[in-house]
VOBA-1610 file (N, C-alpha, C; in pm, whole numbers, padded with zeros to 5 digits, always signed):
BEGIN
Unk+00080-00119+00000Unk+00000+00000+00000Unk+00084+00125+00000Unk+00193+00109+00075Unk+00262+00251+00089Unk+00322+00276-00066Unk+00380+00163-00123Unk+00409+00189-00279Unk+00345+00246-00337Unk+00180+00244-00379Unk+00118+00255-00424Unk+00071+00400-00401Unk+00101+00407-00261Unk+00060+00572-00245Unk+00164+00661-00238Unk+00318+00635-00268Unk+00409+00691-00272Unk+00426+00738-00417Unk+00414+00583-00523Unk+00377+00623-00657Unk+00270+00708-00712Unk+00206+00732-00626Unk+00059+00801-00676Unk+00156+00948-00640Unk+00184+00983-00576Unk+00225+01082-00509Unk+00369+01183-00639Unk+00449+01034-00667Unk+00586+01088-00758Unk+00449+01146-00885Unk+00363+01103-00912Unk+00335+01058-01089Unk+00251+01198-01069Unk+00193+01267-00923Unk+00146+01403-00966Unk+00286+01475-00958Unk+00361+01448-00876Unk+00481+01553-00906Unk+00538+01538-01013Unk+00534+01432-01107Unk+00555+01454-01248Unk+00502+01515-01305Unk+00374+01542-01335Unk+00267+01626-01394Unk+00298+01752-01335Unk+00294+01815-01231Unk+00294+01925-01153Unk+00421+02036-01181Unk+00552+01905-01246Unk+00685+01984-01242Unk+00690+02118-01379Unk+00616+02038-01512Unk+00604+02147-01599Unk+00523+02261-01583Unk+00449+02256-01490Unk+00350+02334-01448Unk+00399+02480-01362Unk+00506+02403-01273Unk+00595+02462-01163Unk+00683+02537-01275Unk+00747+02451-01387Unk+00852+02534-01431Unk+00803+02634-01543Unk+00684+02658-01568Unk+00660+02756-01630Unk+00555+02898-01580Unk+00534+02796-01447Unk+00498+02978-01348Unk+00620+03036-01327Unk+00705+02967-01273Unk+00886+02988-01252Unk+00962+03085-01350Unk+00932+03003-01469Unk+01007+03093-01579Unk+00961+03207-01592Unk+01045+03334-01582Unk+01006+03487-01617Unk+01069+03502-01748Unk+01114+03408-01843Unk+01198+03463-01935Unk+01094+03584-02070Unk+00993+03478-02069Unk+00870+03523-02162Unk+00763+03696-02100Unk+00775+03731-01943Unk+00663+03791-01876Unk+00676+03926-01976Unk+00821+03961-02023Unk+00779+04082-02058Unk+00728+04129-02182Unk+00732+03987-02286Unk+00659+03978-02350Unk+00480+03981-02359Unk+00451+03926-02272Unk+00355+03858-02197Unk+00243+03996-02183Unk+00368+04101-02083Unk+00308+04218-02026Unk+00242+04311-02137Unk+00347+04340-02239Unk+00348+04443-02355Unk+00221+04329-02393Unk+00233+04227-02445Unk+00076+04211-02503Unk-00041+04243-02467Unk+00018+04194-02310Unk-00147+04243-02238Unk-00200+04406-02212Unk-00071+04502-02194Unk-00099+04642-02245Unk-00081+04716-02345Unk-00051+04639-02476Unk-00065+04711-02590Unk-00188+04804-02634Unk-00300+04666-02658Unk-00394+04733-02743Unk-00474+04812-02617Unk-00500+04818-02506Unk-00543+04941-02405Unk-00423+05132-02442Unk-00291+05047-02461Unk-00227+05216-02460Unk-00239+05242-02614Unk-00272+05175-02694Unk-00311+05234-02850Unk-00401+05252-02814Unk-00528+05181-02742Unk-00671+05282-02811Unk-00646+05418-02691Unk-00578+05443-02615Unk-00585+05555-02546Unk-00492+05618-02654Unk-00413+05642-02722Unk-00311+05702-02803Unk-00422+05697-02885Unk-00472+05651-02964Unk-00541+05658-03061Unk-00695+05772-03038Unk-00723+05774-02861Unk-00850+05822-02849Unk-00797+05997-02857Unk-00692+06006-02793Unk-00604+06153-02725Unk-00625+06191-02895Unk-00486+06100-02972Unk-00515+06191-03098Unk-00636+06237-03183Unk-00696+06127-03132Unk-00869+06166-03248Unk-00907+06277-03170Unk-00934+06280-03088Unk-00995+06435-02968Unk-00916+06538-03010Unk-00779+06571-03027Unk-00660+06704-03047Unk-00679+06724-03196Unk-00714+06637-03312Unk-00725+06670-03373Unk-00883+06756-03440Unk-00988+06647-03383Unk-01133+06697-03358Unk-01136+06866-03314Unk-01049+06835-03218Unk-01071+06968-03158Unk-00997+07096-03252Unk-00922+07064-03290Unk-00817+07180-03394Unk-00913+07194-03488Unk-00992+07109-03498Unk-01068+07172-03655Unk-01220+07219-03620Unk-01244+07170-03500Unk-01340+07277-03443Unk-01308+07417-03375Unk-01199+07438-03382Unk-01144+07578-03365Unk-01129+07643-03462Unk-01069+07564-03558Unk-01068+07660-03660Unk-01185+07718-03780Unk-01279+07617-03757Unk-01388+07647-03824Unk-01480+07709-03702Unk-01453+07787-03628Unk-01569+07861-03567Unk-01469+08005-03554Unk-01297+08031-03608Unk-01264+08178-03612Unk-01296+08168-03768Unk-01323+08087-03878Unk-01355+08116-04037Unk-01497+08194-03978Unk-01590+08126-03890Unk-01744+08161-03878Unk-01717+08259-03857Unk-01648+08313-03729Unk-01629+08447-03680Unk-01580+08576-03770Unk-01450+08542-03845Unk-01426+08572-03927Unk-01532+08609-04056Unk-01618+08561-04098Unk-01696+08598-04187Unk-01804+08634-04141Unk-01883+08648-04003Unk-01960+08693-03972Unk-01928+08877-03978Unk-01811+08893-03924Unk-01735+09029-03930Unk-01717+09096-04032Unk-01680+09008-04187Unk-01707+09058-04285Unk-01815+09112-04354Unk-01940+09001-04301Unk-02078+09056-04340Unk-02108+09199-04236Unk-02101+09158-04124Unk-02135+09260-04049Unk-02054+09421-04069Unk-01991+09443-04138Unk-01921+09568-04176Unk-01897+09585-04330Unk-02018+09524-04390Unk-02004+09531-04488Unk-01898+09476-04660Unk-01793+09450-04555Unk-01698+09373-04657Unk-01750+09320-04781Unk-01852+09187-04672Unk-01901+09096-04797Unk-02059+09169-04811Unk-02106+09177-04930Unk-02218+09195-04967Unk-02304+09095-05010Unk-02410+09095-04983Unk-02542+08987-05023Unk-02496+08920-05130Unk-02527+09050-05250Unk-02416+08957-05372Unk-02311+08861-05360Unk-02213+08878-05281Unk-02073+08835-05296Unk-02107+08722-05199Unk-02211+08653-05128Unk-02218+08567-05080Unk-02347+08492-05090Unk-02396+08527-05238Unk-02545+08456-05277Unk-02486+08277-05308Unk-02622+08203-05365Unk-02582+08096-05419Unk-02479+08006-05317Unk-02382+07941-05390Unk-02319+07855-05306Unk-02175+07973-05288Unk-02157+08044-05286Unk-02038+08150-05304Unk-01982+08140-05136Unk-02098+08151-05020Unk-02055+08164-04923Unk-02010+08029-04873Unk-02044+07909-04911Unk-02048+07771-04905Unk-01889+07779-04900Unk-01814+07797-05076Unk-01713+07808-05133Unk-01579+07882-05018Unk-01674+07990-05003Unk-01551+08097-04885Unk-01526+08022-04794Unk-01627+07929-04717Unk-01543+07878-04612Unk-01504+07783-04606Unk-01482+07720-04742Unk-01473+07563-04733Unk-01307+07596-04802Unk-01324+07719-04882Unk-01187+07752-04885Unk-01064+07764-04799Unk-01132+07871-04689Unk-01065+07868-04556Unk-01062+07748-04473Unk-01152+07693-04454Unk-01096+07536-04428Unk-01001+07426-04453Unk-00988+07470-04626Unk-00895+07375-04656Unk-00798+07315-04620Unk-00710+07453-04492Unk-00623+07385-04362Unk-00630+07254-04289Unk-00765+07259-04284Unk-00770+07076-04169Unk-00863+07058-04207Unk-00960+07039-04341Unk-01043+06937-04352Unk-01019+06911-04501Unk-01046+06788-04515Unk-01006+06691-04666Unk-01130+06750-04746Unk-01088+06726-04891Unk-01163+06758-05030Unk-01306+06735-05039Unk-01365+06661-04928Unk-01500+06650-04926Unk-01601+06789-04885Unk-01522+06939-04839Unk-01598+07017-04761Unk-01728+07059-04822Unk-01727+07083-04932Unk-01881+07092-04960Unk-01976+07035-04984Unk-01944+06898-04946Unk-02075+06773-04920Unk-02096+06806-04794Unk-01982+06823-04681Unk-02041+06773-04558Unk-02013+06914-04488Unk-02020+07024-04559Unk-02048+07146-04493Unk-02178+07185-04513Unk-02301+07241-04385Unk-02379+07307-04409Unk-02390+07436-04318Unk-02447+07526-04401Unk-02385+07685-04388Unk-02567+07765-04378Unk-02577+07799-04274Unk-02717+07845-04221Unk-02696+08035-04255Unk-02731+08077-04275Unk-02694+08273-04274Unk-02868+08339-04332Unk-02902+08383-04202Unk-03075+08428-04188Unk-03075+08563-04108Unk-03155+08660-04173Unk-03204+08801-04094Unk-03282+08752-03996Unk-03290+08805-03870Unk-03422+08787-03740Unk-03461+08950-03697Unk-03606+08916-03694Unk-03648+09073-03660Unk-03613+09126-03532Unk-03574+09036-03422Unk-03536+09069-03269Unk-03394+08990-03249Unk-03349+08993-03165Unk-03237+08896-03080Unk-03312+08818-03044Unk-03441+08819-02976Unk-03506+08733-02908Unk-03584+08604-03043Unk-03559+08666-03131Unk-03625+08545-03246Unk-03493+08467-03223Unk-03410+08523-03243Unk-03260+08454-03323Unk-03212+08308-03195Unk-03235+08389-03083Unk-03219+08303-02982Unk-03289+08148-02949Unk-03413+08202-03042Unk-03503+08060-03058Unk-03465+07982-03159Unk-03353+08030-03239Unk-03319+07907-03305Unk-03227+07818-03250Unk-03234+07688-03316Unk-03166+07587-03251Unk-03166+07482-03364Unk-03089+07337-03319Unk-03065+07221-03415Unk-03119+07109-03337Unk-03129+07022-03383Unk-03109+06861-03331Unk-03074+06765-03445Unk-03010+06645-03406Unk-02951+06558-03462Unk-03104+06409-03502Unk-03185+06413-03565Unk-03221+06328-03599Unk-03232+06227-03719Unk-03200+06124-03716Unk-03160+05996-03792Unk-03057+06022-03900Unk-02943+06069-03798Unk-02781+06055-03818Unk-02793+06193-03854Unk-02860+06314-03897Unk-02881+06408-04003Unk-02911+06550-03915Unk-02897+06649-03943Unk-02882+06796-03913Unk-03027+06855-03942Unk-03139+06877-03813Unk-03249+06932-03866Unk-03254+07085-03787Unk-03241+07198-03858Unk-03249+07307-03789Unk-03391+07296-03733Unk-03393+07447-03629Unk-03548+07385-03547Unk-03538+07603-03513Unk-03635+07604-03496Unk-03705+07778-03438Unk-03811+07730-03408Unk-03739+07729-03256Unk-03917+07677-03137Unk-03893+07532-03138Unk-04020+07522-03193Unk-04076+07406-03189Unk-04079+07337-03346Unk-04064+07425-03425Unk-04078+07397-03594Unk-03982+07394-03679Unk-03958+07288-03785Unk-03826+07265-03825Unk-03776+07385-03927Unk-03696+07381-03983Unk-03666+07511-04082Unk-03579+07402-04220Unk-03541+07527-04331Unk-03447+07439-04412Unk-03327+07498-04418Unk-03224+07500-04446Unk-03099+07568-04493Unk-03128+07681-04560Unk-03055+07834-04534Unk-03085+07929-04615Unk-02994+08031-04626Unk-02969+08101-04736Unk-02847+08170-04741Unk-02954+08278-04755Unk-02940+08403-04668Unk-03049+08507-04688Unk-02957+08653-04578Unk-02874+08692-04618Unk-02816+08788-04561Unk-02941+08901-04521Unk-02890+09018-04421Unk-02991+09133-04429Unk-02921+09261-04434Unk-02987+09345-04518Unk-02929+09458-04454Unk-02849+09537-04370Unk-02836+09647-04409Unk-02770+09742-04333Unk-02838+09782-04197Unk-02815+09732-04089Unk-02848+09757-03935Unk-02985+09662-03881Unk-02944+09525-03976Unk-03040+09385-03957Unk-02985+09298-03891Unk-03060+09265-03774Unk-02977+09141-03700Unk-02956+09055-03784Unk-02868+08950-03792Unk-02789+08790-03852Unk-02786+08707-03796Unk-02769+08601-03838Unk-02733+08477-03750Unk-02667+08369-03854Unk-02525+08334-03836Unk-02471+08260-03897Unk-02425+08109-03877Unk-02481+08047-03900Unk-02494+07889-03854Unk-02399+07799-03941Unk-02265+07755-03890Unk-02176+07675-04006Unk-02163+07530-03905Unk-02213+07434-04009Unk-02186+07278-03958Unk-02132+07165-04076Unk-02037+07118-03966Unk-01918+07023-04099Unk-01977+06892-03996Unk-01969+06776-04088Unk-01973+06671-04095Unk-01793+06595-04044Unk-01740+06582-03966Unk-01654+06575-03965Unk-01628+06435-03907Unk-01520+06363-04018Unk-01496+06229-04013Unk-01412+06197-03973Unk-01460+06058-03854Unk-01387+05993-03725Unk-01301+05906-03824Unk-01152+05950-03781Unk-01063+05921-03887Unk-01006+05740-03849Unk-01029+05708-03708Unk-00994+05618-03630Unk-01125+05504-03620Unk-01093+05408-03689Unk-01204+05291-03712Unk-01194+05244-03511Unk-01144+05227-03463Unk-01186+05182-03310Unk-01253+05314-03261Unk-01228+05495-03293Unk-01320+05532-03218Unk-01440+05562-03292Unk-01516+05539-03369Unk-01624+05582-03442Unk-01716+05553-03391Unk-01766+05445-03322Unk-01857+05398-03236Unk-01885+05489-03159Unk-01737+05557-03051Unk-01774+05612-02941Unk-01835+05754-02999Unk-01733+05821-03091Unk-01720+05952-03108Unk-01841+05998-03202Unk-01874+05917-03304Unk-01962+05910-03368Unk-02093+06021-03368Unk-02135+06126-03432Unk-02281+06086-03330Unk-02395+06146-03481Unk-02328+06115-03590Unk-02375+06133-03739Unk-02391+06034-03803Unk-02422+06016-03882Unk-02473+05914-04009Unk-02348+05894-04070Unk-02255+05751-04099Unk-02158+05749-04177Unk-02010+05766-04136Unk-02029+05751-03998Unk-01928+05776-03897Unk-01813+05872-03912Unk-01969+05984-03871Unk-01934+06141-03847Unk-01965+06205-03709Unk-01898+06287-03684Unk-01977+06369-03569Unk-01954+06494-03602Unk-02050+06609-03554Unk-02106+06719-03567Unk-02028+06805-03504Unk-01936+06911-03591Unk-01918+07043-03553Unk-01969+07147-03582Unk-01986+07290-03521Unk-02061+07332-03491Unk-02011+07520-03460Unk-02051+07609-03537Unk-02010+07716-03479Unk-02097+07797-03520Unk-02146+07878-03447Unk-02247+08025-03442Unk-02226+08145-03417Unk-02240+08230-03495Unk-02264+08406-03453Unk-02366+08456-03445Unk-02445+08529-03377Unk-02528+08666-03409Unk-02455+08797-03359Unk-02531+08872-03431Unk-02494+09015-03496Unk-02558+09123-03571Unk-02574+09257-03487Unk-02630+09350-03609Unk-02540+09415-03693Unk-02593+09407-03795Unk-02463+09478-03926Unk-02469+09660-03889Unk-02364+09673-03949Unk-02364+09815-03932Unk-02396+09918-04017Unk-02380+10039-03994Unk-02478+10112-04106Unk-02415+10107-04248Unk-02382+10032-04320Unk-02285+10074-04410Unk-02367+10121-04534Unk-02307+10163-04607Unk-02375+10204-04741Unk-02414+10123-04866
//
């Protein structure tokens, strides 16, 4: 009997020894480690850059807004000089810095007279089914290029479609049709007396 339970005893420490010698071995861990924190410090590297860059081009497309709101508002640009798709063109020009060859698909460019501040203030957007629906109040509106006059309040509404360049963050960042999310920049303003 004692054989039998002595042998029982060697034949798990046979089994047990490769077991032992490869918790033992550290030769492989730091391999091991980098695998197991790779793909966590890429998608954080990957999330930082998608955000710094998101963000640079939502800066810069709300000093173009600013920027051309100033022009209308002092007269620079005239109704004329920004009928049709002309004003579309101006800022998709000035864009050309940080956004790719698509800007005038996925730019939309709002520019409307309001009889008060207090109208202008009631406008607003929402995002329904992936898509950009302007809203005043309660009621939807369409896109309109409609400058006003000399000493007419404005309101200049510019929105880019801007594409999540990073296939792991599109899911998160997403919040458009086509894995886009929505930037966004606004002015109001009364023009000045110009001639």
């Amino acid at each position: 009997m004692g054989k039998a339970i002595g042998s029982t005893d060697q034949r798990k420490m046979a089994r047990a020894r490769p077991f032992r010698r490869f918790v033992r071995d550290r030769r492989g861990s730091t391999a091991l480690e980098f695998a197991l924190l790779a793909l966590p410090f890429a998608l954080l590297v990957f999330a930082i850059l998608e955000s710094c860059i998101s963000f640079a081009g939502q800066e810069v497309m709300a000093n173009i807004t600013d920027d051309v709101a100033r022009q209308l508002r002092t007269g620079q640009l005239r109704p004329a000089d920004v009928a049709g798709n002309n004003l579309t063109t101006l800022i998709c020009n000035k864009l050309e810095i940080i956004v790719s060859t698509d800007c005038p698909q996925q730019l939309l460019v709002d520019l409307r007279q309001y009889s008060t501040f207090a109208d202008a203030a009631q406008a607003g957007f929402k995002i329904q089914n992936g898509d950009v629906v302007l809203m005043q109040g309660t009621s939807s509106q369409t896109f309109v290029n409609s400058p006003g006059p000399a000493e007419s309040k404005n309101m200049l509404r510019v929105f880019y479609k801007w594409p999540v360049m990073t296939d792991l963050m599109a899911k998160s960042m997403a919040n458009l049709s086509g894995g886009r999310t929505l930037h966004f920049a606004s002015v109001t303003w009364q023009n000045e007396p110009f001639n």
